[in-house]
Backbone bond lengths (Angstrom), bond angles and torsions (degrees), N, CA, C in turn:
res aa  C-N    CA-C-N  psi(-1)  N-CA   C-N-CA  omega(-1)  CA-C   N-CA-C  phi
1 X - - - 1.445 - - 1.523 111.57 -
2 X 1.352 110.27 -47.99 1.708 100.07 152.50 0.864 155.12 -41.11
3 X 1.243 122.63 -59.36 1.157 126.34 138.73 1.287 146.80 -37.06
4 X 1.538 114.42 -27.37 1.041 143.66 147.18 1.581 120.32 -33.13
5 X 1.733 103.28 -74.74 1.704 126.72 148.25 1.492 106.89 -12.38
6 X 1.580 115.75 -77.08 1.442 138.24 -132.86 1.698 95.29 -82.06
7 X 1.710 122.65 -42.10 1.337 109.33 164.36 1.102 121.91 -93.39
8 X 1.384 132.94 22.03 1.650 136.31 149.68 1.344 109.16 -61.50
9 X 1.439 113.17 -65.89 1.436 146.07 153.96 1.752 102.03 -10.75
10 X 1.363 120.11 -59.65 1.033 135.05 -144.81 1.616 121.70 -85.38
11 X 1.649 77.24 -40.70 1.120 93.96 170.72 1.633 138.69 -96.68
12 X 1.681 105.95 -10.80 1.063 120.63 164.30 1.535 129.86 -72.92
13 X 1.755 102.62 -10.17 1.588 121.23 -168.62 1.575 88.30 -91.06
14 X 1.339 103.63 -44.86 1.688 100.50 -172.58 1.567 124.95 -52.84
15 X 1.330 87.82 -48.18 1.652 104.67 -176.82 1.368 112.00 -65.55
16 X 1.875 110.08 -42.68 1.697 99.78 158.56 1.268 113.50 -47.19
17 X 0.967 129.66 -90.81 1.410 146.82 -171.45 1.622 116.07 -22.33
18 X 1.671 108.33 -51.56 1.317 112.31 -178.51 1.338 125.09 -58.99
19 X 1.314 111.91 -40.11 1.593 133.98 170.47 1.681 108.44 -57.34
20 X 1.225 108.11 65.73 1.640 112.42 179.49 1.456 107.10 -65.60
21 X 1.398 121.27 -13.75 1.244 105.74 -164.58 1.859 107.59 -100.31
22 X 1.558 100.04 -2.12 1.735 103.27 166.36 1.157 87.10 -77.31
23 X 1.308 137.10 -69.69 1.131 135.67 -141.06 2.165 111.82 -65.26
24 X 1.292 80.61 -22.42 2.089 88.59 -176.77 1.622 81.19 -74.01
25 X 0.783 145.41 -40.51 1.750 144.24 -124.95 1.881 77.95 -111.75
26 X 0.495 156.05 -81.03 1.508 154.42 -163.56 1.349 102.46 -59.43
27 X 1.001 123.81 -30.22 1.849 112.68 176.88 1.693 104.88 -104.31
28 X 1.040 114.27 -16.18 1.413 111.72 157.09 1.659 130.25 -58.18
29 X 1.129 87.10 -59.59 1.867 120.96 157.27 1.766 100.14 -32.45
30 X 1.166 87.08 -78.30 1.421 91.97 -157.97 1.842 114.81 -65.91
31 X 1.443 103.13 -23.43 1.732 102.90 165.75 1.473 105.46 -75.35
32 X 1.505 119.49 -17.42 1.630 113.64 -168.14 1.720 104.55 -72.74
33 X 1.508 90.65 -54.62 1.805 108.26 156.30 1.341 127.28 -10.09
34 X 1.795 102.24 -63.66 1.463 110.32 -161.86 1.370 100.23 -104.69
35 X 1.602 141.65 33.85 1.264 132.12 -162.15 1.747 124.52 23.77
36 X 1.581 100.38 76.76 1.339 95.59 178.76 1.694 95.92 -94.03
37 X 1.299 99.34 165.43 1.497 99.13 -177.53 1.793 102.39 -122.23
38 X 1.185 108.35 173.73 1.851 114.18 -158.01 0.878 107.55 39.01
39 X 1.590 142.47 77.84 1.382 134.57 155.32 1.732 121.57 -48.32
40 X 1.120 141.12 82.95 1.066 129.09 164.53 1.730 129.51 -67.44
41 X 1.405 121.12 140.42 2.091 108.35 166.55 1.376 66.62 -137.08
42 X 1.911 98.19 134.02 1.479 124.02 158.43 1.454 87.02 -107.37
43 X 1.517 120.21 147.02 1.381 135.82 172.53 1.480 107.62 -99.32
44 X 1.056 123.56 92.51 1.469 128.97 155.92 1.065 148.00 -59.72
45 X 2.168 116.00 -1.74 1.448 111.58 -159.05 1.225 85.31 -96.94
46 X 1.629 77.37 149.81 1.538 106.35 177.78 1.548 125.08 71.92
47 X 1.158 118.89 -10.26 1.121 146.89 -171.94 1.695 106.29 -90.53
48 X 1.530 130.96 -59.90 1.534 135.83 -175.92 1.474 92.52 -114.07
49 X 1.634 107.84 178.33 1.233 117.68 166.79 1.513 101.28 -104.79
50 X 1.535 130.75 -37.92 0.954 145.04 -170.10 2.116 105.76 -54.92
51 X 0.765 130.00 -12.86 1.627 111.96 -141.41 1.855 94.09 179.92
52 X 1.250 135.35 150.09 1.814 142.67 131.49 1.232 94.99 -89.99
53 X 0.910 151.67 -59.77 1.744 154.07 -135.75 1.155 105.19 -125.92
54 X 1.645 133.30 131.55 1.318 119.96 117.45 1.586 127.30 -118.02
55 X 1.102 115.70 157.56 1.854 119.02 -165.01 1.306 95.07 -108.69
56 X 1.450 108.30 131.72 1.464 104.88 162.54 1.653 110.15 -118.32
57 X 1.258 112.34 169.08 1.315 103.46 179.16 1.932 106.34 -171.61
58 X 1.385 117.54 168.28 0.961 97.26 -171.73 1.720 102.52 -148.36
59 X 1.658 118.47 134.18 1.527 116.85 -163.73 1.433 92.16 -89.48
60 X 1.482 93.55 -169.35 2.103 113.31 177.10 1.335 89.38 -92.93
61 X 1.369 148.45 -49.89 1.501 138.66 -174.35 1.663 89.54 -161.67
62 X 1.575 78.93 -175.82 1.633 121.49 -163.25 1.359 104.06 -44.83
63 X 1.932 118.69 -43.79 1.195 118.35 -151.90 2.088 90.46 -93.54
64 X 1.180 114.67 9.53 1.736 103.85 -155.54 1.640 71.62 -95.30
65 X 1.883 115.74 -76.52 1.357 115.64 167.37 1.242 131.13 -17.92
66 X 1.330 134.28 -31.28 1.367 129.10 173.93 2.058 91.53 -77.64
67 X 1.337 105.26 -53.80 1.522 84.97 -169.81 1.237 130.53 -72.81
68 X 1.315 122.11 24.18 1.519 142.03 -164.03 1.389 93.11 -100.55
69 X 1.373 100.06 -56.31 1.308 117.33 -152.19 1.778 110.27 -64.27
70 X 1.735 101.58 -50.52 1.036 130.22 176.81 1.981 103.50 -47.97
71 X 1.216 119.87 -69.60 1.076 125.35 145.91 1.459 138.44 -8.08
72 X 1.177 107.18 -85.51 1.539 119.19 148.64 1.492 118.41 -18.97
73 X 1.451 108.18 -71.74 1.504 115.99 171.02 1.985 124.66 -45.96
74 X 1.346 91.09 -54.44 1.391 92.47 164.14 0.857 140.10 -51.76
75 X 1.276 121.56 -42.08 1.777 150.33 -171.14 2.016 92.40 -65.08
76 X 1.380 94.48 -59.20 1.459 88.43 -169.49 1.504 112.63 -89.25
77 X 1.252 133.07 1.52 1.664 132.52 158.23 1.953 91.15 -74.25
78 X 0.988 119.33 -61.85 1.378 102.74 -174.91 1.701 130.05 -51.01
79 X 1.496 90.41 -14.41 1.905 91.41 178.32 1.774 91.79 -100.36
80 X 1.035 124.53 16.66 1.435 133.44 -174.42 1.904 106.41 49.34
81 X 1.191 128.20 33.18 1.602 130.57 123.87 1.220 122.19 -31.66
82 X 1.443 119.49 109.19 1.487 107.78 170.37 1.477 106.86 -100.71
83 X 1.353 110.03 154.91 1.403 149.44 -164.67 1.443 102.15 -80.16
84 X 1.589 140.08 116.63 1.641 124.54 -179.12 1.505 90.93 -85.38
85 X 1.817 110.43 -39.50 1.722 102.49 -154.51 1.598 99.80 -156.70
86 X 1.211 115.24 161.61 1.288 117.64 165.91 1.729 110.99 -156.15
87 X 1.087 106.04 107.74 1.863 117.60 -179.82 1.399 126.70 -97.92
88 X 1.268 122.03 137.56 1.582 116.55 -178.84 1.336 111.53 100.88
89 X 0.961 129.81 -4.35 1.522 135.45 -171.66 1.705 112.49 -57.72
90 X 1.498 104.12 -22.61 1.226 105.34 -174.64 1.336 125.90 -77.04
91 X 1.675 117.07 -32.95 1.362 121.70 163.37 1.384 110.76 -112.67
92 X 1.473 137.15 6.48 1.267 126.19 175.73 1.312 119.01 56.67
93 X 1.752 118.47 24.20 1.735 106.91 175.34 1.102 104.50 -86.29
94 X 1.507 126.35 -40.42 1.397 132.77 160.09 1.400 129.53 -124.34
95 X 0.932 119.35 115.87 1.635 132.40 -171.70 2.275 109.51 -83.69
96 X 1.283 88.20 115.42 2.290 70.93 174.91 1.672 80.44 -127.81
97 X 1.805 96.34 139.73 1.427 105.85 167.88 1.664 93.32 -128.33
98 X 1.104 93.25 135.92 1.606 94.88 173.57 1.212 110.98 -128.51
99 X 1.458 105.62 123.95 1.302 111.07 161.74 1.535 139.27 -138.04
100 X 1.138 100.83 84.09 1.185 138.88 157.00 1.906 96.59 108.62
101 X 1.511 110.68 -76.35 1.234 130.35 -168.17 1.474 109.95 -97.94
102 X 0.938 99.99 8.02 1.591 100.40 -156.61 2.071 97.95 -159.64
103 X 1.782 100.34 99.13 1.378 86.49 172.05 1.453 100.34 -121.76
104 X 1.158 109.53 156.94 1.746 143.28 -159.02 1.765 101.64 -112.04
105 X 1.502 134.91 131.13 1.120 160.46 -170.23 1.577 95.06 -145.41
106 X 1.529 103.58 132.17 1.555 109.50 177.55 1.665 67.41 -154.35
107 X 1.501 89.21 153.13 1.624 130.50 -176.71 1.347 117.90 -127.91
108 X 0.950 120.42 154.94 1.781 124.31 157.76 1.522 94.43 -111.77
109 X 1.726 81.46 169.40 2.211 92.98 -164.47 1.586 102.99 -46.87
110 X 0.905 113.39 156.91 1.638 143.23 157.40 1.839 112.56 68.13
111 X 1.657 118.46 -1.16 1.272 121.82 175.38 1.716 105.07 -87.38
112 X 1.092 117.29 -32.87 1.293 98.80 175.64 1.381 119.34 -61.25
113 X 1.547 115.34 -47.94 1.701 112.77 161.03 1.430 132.65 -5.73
114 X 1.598 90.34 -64.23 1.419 131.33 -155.87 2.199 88.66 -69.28
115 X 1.000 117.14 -58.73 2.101 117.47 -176.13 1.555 86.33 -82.08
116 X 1.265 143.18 -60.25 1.777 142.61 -162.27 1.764 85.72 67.73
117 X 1.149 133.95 67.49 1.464 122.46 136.73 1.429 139.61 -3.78
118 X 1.403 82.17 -62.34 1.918 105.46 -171.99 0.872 98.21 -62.66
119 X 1.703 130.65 -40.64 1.675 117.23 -147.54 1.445 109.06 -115.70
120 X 1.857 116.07 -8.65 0.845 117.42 135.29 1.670 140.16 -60.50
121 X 1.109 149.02 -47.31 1.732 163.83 91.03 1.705 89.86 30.68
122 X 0.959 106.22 -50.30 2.139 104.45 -159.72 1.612 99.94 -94.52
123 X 1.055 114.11 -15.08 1.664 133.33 174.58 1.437 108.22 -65.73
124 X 1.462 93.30 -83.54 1.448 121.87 176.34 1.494 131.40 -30.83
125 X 1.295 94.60 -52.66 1.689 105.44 -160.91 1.735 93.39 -121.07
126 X 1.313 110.64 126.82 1.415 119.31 -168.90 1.845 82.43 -83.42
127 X 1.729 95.45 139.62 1.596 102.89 164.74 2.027 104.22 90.50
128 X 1.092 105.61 -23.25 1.343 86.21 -156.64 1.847 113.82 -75.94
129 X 1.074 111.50 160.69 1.453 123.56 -163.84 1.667 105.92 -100.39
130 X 1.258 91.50 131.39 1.657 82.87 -173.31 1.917 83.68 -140.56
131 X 1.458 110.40 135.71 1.808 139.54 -155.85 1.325 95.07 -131.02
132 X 1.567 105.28 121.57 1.208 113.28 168.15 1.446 98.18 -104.87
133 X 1.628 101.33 128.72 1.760 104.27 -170.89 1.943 88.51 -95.36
């Protein structure tokens, strides 16, 4: 019967998780929500082991990025998505939430410049698709 439990469990985390494309669609949503600006989706499947997706995006300042982020987080604890990590929170120049398949980079003005993500990602990985939403 435990076991039983443990791959119900197991399998219900997966199927959240696997479905990157609820999960792009809810953090998309929710930057569309809060006027994020440069929407980036880099397509990762098959491409990393780490990640299918990453979103980039970019606030008006420090305090917009924290509420993106904040946001973001919520949005997906309420569809019961769990959260692996979230970094930067302390100054809001760059925000990474990762979750799981799908990690999220939000910026304030002029730091995204400063790494270029996108053109690193399109560098890097022969083929990969990078969507300006």
């Amino acid at each position: 019967m435990i076991i039983d439990n443990i791959r119900s469990i197991i399998i219900t985390i997966s199927s959240l998780i696997s479905d990157v494309s609820a999960v792009e669609r809810i953090i998309l949503t929710s930057l569309d929500n809060d006027k994020a600006e440069q929407i980036s989706l880099i397509n990762l499947q098959g491409k990393t082991d780490f990640a299918d997706a990453m979103i980039i995006a970019d606030g008006r300042s420090s305090r917009h990025v924290a509420s993106m982020a904040d946001k973001i987080a919520d949005q997906l604890k309420q569809e019961g998505i769990p959260i692996l990590g979230v970094e930067g929170t302390e100054t809001c120049d760059w925000v990474l939430i990762d979750v799981g398949d799908v990690v999220v980079h939000l910026f304030k003005p002029g730091i995204r410049d400063i790494y270029q993500l996108d053109k690193m990602w399109s560098r890097m990985v022969p083929d990969v698709e990078v969507m300006h939403v």
